[in-house]
ROTOR-418751 format. One record per residue (C-alpha): residue number from 1; residue in three letters; x, y, z. Coordinates in nm, 2 decimals, always signed. Example, Ala and Ser with C-alpha at 12.3 -4.5 7.8 and 13.67 -1.06 7.14 Angstrom:
# ROTOR-418751
<i->1 aa->ALA c1->+1.23 c2->-0.45 c3->+0.78>
<i->2 aa->SER c1->+1.37 c2->-0.11 c3->+0.71>
//
This chain:
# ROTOR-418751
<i->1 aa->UNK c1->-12.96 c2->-4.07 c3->-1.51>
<i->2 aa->UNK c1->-13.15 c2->-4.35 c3->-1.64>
<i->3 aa->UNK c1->-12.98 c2->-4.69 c3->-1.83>
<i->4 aa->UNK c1->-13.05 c2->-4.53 c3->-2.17>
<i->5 aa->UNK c1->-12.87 c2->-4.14 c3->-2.05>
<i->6 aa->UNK c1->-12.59 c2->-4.34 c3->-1.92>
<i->7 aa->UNK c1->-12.55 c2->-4.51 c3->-2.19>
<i->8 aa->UNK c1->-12.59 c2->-4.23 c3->-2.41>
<i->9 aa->UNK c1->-12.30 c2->-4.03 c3->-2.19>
<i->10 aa->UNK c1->-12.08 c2->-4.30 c3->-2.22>
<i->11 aa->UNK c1->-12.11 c2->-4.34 c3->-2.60>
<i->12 aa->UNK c1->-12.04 c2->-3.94 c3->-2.63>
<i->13 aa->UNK c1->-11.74 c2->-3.97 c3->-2.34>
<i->14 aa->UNK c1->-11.57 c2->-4.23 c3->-2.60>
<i->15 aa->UNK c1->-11.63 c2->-4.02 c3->-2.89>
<i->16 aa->UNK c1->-11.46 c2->-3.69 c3->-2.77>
<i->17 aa->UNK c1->-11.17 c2->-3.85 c3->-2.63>
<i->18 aa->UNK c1->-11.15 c2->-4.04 c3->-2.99>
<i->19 aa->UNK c1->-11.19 c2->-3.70 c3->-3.17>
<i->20 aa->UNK c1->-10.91 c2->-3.49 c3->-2.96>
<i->21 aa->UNK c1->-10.70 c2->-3.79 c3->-3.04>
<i->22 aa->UNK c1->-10.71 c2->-3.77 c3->-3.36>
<i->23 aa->UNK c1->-10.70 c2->-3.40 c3->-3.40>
<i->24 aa->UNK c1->-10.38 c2->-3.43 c3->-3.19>
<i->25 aa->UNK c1->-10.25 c2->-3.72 c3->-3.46>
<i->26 aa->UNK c1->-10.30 c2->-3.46 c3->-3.70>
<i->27 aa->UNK c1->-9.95 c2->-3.24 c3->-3.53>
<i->28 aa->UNK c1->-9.80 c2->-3.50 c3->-3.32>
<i->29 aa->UNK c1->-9.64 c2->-3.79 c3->-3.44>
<i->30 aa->UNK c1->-9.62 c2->-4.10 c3->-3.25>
<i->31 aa->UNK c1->-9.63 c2->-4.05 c3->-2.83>
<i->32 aa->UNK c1->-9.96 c2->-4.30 c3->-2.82>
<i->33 aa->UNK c1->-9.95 c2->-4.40 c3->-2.51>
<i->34 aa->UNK c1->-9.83 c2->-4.07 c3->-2.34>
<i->35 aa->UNK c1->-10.15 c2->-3.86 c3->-2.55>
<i->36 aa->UNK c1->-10.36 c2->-4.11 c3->-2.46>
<i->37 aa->UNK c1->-10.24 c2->-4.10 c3->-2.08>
<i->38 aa->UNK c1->-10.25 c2->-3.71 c3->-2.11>
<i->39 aa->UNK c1->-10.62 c2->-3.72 c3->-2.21>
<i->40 aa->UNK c1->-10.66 c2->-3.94 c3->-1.94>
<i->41 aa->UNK c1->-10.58 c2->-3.63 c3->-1.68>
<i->42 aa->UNK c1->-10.78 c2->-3.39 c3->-1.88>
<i->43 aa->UNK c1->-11.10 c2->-3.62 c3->-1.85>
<i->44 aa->UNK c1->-11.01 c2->-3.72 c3->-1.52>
<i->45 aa->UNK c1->-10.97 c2->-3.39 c3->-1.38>
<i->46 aa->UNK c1->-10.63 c2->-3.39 c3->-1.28>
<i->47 aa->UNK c1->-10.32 c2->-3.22 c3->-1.37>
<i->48 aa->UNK c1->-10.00 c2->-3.40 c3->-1.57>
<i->49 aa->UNK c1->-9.62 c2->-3.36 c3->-1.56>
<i->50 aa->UNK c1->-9.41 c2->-3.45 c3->-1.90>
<i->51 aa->UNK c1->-9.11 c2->-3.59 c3->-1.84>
<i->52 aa->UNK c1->-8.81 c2->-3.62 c3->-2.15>
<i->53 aa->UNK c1->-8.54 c2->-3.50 c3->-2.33>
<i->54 aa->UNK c1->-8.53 c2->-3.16 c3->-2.55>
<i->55 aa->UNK c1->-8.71 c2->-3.17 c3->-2.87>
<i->56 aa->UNK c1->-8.93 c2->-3.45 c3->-2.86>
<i->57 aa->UNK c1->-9.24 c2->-3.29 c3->-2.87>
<i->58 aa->UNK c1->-9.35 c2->-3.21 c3->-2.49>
<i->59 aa->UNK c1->-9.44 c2->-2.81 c3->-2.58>
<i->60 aa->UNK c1->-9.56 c2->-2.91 c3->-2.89>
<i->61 aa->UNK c1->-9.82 c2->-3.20 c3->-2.75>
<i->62 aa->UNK c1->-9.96 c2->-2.97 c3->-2.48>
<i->63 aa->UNK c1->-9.99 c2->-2.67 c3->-2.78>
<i->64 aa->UNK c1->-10.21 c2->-2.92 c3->-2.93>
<i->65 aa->UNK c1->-10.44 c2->-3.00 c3->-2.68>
<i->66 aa->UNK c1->-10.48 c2->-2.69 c3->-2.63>
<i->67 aa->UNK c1->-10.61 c2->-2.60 c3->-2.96>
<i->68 aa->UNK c1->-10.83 c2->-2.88 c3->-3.03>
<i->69 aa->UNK c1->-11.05 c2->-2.80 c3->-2.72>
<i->70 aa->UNK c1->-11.23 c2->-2.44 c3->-2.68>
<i->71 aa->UNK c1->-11.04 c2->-2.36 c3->-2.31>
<i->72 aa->UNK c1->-10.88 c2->-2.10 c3->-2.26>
<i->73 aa->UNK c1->-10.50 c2->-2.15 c3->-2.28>
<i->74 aa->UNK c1->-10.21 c2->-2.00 c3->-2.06>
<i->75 aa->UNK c1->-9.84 c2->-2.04 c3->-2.11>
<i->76 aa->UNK c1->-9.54 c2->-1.98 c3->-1.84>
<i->77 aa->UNK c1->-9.20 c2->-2.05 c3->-1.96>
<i->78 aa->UNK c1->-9.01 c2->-2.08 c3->-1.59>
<i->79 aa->UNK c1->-8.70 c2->-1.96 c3->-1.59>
<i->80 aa->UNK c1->-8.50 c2->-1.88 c3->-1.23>
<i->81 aa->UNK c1->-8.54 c2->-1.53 c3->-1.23>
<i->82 aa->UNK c1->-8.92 c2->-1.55 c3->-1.25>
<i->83 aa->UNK c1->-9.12 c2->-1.44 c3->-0.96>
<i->84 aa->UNK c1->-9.46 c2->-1.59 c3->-0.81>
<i->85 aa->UNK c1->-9.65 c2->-1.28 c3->-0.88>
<i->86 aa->UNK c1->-9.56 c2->-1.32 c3->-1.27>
<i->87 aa->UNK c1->-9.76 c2->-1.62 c3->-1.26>
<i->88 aa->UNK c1->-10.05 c2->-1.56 c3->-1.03>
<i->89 aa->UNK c1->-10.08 c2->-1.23 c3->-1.10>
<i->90 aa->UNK c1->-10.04 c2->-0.87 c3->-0.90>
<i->91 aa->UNK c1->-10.28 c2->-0.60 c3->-0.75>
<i->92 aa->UNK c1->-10.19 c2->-0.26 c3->-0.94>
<i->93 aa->UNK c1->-10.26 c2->+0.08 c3->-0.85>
<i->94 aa->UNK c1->-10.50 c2->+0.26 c3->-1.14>
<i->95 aa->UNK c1->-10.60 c2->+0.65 c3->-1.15>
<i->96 aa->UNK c1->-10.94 c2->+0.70 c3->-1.25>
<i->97 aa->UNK c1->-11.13 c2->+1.04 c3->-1.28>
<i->98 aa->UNK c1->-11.45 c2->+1.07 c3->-1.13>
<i->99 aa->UNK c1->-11.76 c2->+1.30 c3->-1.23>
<i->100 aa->UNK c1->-11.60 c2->+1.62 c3->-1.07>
<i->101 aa->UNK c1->-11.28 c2->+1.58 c3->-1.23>
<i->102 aa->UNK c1->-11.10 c2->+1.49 c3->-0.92>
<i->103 aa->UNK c1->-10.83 c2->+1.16 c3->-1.00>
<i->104 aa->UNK c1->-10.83 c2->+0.94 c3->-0.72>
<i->105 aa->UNK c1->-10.62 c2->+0.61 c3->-0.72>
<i->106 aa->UNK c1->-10.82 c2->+0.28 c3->-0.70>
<i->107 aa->UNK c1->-10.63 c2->-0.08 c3->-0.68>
<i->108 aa->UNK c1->-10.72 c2->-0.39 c3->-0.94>
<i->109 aa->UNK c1->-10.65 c2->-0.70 c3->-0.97>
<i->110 aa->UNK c1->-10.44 c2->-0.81 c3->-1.29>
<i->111 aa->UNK c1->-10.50 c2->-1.17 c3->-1.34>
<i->112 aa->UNK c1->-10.15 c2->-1.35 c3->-1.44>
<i->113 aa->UNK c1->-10.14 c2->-1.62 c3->-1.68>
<i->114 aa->UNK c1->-10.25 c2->-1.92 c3->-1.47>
<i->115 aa->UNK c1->-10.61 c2->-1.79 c3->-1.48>
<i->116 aa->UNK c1->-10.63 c2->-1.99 c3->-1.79>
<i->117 aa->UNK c1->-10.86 c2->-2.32 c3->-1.84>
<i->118 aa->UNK c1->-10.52 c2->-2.51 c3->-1.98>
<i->119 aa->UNK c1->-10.16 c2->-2.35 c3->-1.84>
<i->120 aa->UNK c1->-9.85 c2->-2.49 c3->-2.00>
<i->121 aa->UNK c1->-9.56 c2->-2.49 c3->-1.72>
<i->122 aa->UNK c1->-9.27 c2->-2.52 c3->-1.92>
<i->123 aa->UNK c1->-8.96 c2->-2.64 c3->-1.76>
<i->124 aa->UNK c1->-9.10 c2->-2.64 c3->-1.41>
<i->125 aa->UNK c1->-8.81 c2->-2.73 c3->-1.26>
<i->126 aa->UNK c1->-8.59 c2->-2.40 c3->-1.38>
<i->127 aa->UNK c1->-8.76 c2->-2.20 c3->-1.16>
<i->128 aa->UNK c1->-8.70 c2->-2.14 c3->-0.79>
<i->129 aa->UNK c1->-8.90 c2->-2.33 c3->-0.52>
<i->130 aa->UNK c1->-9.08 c2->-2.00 c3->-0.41>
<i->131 aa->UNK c1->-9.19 c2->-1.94 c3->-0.77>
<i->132 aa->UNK c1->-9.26 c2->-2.34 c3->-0.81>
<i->133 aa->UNK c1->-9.46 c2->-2.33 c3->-0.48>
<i->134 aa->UNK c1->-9.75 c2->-2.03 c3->-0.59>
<i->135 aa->UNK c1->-9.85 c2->-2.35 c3->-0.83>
<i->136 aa->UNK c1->-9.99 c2->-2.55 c3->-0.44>
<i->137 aa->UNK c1->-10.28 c2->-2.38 c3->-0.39>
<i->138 aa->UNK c1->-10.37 c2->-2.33 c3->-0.77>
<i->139 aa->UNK c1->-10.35 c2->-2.75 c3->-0.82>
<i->140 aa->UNK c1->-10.51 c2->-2.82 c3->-0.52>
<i->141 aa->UNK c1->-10.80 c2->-2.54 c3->-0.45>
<i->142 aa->UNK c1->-10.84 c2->-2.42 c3->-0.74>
<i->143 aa->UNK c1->-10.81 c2->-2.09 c3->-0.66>
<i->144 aa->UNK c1->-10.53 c2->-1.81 c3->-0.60>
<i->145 aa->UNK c1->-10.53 c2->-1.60 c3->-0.28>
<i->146 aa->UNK c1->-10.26 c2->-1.26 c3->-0.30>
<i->147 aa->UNK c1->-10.20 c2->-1.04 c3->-0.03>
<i->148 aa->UNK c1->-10.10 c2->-1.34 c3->+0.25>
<i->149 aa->UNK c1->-10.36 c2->-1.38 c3->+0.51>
<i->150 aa->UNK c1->-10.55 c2->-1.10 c3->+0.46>
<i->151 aa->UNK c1->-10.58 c2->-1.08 c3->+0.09>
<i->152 aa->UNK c1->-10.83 c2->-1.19 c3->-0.16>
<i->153 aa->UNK c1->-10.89 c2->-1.52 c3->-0.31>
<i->154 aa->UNK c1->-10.97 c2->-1.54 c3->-0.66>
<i->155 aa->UNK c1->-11.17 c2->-1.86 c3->-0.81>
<i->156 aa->UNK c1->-10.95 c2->-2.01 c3->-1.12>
<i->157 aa->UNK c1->-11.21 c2->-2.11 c3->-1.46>
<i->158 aa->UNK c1->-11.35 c2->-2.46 c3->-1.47>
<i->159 aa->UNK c1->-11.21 c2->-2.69 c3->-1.58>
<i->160 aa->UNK c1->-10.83 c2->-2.59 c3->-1.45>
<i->161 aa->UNK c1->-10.58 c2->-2.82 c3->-1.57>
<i->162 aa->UNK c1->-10.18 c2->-2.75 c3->-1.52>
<i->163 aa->UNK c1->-9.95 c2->-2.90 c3->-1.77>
<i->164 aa->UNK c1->-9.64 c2->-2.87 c3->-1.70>
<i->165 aa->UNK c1->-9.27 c2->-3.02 c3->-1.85>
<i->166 aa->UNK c1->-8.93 c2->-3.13 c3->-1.73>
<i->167 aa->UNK c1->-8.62 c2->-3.19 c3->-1.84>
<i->168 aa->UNK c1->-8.41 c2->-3.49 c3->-1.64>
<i->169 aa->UNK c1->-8.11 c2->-3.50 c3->-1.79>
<i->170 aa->UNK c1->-7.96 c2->-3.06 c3->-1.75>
<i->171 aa->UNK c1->-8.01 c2->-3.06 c3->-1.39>
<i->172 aa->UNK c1->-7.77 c2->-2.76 c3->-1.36>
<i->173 aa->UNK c1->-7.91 c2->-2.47 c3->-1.24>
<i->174 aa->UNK c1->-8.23 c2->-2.65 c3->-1.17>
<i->175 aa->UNK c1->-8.49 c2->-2.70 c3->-0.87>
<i->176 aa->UNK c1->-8.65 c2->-3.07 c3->-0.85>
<i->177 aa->UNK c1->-8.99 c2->-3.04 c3->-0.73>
<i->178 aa->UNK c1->-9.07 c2->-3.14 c3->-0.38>
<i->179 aa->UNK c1->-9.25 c2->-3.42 c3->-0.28>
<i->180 aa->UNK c1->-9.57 c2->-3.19 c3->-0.19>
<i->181 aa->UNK c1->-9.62 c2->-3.05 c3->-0.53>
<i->182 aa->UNK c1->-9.52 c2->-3.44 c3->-0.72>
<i->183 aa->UNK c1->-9.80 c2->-3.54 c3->-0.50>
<i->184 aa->UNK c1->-10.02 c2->-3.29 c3->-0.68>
<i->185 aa->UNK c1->-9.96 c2->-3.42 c3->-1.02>
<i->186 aa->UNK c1->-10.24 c2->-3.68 c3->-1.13>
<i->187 aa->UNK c1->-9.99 c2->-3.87 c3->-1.36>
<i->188 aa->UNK c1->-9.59 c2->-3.82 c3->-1.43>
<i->189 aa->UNK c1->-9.53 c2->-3.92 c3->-1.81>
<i->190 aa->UNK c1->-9.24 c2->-3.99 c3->-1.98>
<i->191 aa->UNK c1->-9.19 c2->-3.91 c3->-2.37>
<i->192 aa->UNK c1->-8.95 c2->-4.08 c3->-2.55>
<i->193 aa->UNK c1->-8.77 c2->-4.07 c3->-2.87>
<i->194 aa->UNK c1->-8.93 c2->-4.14 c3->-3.22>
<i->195 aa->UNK c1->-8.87 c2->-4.46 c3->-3.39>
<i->196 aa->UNK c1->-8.71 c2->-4.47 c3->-3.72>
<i->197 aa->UNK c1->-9.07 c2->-4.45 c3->-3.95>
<i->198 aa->UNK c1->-9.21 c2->-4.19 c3->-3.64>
<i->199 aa->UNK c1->-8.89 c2->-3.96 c3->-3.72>
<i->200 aa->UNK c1->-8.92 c2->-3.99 c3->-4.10>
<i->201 aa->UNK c1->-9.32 c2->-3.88 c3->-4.08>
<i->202 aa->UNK c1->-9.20 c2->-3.57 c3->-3.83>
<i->203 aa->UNK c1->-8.94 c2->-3.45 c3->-4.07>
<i->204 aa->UNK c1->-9.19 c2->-3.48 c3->-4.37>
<i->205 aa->UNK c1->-9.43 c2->-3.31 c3->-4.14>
<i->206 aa->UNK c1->-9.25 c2->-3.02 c3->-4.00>
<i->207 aa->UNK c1->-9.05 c2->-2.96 c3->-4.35>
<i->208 aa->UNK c1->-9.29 c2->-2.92 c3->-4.61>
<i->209 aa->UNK c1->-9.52 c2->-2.64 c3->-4.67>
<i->210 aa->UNK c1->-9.86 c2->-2.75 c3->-4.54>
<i->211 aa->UNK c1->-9.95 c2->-2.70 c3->-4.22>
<i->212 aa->UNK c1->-10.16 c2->-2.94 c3->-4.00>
<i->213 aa->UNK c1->-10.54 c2->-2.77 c3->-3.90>
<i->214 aa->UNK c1->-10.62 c2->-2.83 c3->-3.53>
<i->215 aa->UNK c1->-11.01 c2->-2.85 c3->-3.54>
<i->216 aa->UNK c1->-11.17 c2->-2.77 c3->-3.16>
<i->217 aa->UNK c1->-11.40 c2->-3.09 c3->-3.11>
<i->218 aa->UNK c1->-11.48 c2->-3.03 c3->-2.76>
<i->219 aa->UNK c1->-11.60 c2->-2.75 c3->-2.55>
<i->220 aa->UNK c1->-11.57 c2->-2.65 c3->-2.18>
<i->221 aa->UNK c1->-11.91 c2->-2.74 c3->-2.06>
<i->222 aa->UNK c1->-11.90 c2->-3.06 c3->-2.21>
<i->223 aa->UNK c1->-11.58 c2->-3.16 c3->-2.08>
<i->224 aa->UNK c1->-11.67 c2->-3.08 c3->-1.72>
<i->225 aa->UNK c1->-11.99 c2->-3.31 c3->-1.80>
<i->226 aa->UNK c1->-11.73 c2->-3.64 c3->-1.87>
<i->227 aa->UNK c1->-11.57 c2->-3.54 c3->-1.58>
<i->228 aa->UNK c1->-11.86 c2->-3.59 c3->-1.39>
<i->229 aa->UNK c1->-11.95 c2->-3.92 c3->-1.55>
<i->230 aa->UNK c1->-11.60 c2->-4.07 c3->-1.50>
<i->231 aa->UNK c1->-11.71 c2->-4.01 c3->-1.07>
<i->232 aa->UNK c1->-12.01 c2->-4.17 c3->-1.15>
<i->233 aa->UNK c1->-11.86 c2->-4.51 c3->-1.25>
<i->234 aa->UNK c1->-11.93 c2->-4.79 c3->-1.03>
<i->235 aa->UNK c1->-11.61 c2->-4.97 c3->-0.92>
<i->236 aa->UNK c1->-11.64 c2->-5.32 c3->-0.75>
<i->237 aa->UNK c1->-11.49 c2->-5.35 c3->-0.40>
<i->238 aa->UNK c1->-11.23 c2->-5.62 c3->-0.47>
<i->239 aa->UNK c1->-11.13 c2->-5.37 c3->-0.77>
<i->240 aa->UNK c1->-11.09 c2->-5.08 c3->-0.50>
<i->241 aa->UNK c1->-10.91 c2->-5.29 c3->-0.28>
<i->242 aa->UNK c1->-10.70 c2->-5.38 c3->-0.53>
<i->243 aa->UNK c1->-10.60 c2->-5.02 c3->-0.64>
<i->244 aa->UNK c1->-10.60 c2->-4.97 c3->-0.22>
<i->245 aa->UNK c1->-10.37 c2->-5.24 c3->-0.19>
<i->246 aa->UNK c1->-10.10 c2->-5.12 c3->-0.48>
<i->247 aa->UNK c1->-10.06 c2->-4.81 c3->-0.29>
<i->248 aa->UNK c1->-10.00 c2->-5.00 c3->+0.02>
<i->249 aa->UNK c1->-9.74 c2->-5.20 c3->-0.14>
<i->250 aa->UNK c1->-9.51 c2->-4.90 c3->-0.18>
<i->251 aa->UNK c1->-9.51 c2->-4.86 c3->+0.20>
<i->252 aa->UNK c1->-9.16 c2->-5.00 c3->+0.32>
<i->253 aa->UNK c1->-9.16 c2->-5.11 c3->+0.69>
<i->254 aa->UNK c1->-9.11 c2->-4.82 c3->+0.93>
<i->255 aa->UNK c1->-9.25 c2->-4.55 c3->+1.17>
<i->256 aa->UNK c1->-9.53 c2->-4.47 c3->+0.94>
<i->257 aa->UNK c1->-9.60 c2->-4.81 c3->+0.86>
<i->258 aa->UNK c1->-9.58 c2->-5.17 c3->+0.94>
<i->259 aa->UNK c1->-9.51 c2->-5.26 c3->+0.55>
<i->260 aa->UNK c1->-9.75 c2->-5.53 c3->+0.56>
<i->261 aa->UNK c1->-9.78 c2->-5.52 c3->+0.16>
<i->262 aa->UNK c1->-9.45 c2->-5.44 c3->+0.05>
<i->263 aa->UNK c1->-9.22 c2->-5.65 c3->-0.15>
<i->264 aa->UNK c1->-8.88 c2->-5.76 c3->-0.10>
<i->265 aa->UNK c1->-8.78 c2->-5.52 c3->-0.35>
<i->266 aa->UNK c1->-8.97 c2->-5.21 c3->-0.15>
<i->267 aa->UNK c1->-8.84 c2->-5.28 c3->+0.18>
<i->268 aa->UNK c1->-8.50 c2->-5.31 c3->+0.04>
<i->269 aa->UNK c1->-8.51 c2->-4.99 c3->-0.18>
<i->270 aa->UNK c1->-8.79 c2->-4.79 c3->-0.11>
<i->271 aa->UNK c1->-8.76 c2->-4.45 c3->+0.17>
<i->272 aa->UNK c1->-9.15 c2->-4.33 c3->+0.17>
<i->273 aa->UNK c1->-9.40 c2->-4.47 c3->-0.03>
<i->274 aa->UNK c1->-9.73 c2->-4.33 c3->-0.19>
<i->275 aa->UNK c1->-9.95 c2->-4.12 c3->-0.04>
<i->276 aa->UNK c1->-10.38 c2->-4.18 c3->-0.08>
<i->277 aa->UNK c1->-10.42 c2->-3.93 c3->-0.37>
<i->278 aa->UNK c1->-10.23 c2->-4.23 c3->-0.55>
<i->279 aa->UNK c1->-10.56 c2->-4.46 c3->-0.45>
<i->280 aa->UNK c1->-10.74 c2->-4.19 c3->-0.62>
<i->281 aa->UNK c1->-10.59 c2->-4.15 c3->-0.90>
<i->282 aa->UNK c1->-10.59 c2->-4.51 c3->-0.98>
<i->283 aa->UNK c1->-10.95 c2->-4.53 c3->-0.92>
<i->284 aa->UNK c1->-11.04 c2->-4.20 c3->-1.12>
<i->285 aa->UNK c1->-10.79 c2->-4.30 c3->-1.41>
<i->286 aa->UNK c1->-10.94 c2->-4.64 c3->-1.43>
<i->287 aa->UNK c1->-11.24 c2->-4.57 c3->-1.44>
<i->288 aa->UNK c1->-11.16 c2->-4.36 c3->-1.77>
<i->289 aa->UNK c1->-10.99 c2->-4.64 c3->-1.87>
<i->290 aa->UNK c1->-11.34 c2->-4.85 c3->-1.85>
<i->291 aa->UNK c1->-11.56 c2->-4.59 c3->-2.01>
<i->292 aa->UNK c1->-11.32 c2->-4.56 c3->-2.30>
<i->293 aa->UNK c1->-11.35 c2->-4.94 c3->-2.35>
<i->294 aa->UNK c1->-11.71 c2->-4.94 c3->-2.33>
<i->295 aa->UNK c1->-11.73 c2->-5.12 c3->-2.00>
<i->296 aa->UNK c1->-11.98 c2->-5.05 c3->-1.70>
<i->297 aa->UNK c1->-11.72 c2->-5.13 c3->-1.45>
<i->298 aa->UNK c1->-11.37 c2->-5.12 c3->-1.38>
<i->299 aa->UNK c1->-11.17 c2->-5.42 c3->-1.44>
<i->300 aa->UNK c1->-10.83 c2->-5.50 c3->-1.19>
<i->301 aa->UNK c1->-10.63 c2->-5.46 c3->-1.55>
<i->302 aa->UNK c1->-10.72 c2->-5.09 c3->-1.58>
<i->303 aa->UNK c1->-10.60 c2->-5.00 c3->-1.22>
<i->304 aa->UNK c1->-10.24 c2->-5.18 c3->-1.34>
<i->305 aa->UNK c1->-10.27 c2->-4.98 c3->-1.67>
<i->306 aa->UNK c1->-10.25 c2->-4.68 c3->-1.46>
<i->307 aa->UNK c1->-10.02 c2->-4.81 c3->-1.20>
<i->308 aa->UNK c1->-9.69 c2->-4.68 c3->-1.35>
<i->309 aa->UNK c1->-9.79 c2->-4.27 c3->-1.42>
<i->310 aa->UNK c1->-9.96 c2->-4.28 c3->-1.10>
<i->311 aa->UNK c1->-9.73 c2->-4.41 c3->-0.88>
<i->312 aa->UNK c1->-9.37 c2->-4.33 c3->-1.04>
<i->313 aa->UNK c1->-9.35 c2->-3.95 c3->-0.90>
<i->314 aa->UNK c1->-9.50 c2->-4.07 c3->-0.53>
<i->315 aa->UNK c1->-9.22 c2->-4.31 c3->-0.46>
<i->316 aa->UNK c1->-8.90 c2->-4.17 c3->-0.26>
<i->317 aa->UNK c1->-8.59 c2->-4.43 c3->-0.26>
<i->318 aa->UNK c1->-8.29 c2->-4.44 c3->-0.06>
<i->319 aa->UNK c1->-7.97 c2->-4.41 c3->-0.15>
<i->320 aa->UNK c1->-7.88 c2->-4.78 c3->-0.19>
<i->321 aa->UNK c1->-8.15 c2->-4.76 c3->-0.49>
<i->322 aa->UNK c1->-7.96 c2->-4.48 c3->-0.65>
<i->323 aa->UNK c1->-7.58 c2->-4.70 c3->-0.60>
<i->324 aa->UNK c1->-7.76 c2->-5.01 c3->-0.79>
<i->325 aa->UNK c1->-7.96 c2->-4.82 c3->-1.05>
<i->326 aa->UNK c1->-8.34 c2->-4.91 c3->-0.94>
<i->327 aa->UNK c1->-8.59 c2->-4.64 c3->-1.05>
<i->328 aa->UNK c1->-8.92 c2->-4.57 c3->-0.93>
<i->329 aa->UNK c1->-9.04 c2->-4.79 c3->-1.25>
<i->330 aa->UNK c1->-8.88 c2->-5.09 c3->-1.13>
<i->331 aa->UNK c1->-9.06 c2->-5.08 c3->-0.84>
<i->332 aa->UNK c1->-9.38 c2->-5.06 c3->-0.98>
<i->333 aa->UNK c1->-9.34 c2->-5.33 c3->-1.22>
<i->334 aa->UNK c1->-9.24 c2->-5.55 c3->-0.97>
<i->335 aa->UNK c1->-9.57 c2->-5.48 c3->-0.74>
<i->336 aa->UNK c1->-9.83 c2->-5.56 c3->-1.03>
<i->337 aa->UNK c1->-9.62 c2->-5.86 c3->-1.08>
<i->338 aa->UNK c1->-9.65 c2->-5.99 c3->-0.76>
<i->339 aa->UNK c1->-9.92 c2->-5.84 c3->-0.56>
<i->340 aa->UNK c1->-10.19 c2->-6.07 c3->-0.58>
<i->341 aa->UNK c1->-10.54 c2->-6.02 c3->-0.73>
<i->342 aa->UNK c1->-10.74 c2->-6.14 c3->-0.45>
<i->343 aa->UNK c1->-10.71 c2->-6.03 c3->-0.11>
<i->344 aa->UNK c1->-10.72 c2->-6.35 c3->+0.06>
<i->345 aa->UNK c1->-10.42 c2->-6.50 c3->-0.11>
//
C-alpha cells in the first residue's frame, strides 16, 4: 500500500469501529470502556472474556455485537452436564439409498455451534474442565479435530472470535478456568454496575414499547481487512520494549526467572507472571489503539491503556496476596506506575 491507501485504510478502520459503537449505544447503555475494549479484540483478532455480576448486561453486549456485524453468530450456554461434543460437534451415522435401491449407511459430520464467526460462551466457568478444554484448540488453531489422533480436522470460518462470560461471585458448583485457556483470552474485562442516570436510561429502555434497531455496518471481508492493517502498524523499538518490558515486570524472582523487572510489590505477591502472548497483545491492542486515534505509530500511553485487560487474567498470586486482599489489578497499576519509560533509567 501506498501513503494515500494507507491512509485511506486507516480513515475506514476508524469509521467502522465508530459505527459498531454506536449501533451498540443504540441497546447497551453505559459499559464505554469495556465495548470499546471488546471492539478492541474483535479488530484485533483475538478472543475476550467478560467478567461481572448477573444482570449487567454481559449476554446482552455480546448479542449486540453480534447483530450489528454480518458474522455468523453461535451461542453455548455451559452448564455442568454439557459435553465437548455438544459444542464442537459429532460424526453421525446417515442411511442413504443409492440408484439400486440398496440403503447403505454413510457417516457426516454435524458441525456444533462453535462453527460460528462470533460464539457466545456463556458462563464458561459452569461447565466441567473436559467440556471447557474442547475450546484449546478452537482459540488457538482455529480449527476443530474429532475422532482423537486419527480423526479429521475441520477449519473454523474467518474471522473466529470466542466470547465468552463469567460470573465471580457463585463460585459453587463452578470450574475456574486454568491458566492455559486464561492465557488464550486476548483481554479479561470487567463490567460493572450502572450509575444512577445509566440505570434510569436502561429501565426507560428496556420498559417501554420501542425497541432499539441494530443496523449491520460491517461485513466479514472487511473486518478481516482491519485486521490485517492493525499488523501492519509500525511500532517504534523503545515502544516494543516498553510493552516487552511490562510483561517482564510481572516475572517474580525464581526458577524461571531472575526477576530483574519486577517490583517490590511482584516479588512479594506475585506466584508466575505473564507469559509472551501478553507482549502480543499489548502490541496488537495498541496498535488499534493508534489507528483509532488517527496516529501512524504507537505511542508508550496506548500500551499502558491496554496493560490492565491484558495482563489481569496472566498473573498467578500466592497465597499471601489472597490473606491481604491484593488483586491482579493492583499489580498492574503499580507496574505502569513505576516501570520506567526509557530503558536506560
Amino acid at each position: 500500500m501506498n501513503t494515500q491507501e494507507t491512509q485511506q485504510a486507516a480513515d475506514q478502520f476508524r469509521a467502522d469501529f465508530i459505527a459498531v459503537q454506536e449501533e451498540i449505544a443504540k441497546a447497551v447503555v453505559g459499559q464505554r470502556e469495556a465495548v470499546e475494549d471488546l471492539l478492541t479484540c474483535l479488530f484485533a483478532g483475538g478472543h475476550a472474556l467478560l467478567e461481572g455480576v448477573p444482570g449487567i448486561g454481559k449476554t446482552l453486549l455480546v448479542r449486540t455485537i453480534s447483530q450489528a456485524v454480518d458474522l455468523s453468530f453461535g451461542r453455548v450456554q455451559f452448564t455442568p452436564d454439557l459435553m465437548p461434543a455438544d459444542i464442537t460437534g459429532t460424526t453421525i451415522v446417515d442411511e442413504v439409498e443409492d440408484e439400486k435401491g440398496h440403503r447403505k449407511r454413510t457417516f457426516r459430520f454435524q458441525p456444533g455451534p462453535i462453527f460460528a464467526n462470533i460464539v457466545l460462551a456463556d458462563e464458561i466457568n459452569r461447565a466441567t474442565p473436559k467440556t471447557q478444554s474442547a475450546l484449546l484448540e478452537a482459540m488457538q488453531e482455529r480449527t476443530v479435530t474429532i475422532g482423537g489422533n486419527e480423526g479429521m480436522t475441520h477449519e473454523l470460518p474467518k474471522p473466529f472470535f470466542v466470547l465468552a462470560t463469567q460470573n465471580p461471585v457463585e463460585q459453587e458448583g463452578t470450574y475456574p478456568l486454568p491458566e492455559a485457556q486464561l492465557d488464550r483470552f486476548f483481554f479479561k474485562l470487567r463490567v460493572g454496575y450502572a450509575s444512577r442516570q445509566e440505570m434510569g436510561e436502561i429501565v426507560a429502555l428496556t420498559t417501554g414499547s420501542a425497541k432499539p434497531e441494530i443496523k449491520k455496518v460491517l461485513d466479514a471481508e472487511r473486518l478481516i481487512g482491519h485486521q490485517q492493517l492493525v499488523r501492519r502498524v509500525p511500532v517504534a523499538p523503545h515502544v516494543q520494549d516498553y510493552a516487552i518490558r511490562c510483561v517482564l515486570a510481572t516475572h517474580p524472582r525464581g526458577e524461571l526467572s531472575d526477576g530483574q523487572f519486577a517490583t517490590p510489590m511482584v516479588s512479594r505477591f506475585v506466584h508466575l507472571g505473564a507469559s509472551p502472548r501478553a507482549a502480543q497483545t499489548l502490541m496488537l491492542a495498541g496498535k488499534c489503539r493508534a489507528l483509532l486515534d488517527g496516529r501512524a505509530t504507537v505511542s508508550i500511553e496506548d500500551i499502558q491503556r491496554a496493560a490492565l485487560p491484558a495482563l489481569r487474567h496472566r498473573i498467578m498470586l500466592n497465597f499471601e496476596a489472597t490473606a491481604e486482599l491484593v488483586d491482579a489489578d493492583a499489580i498492574v497499576r503499580n507496574i505502569i506506575e513505576t516501570l520506567p519509560r526509557d530503558a536506560g533509567s
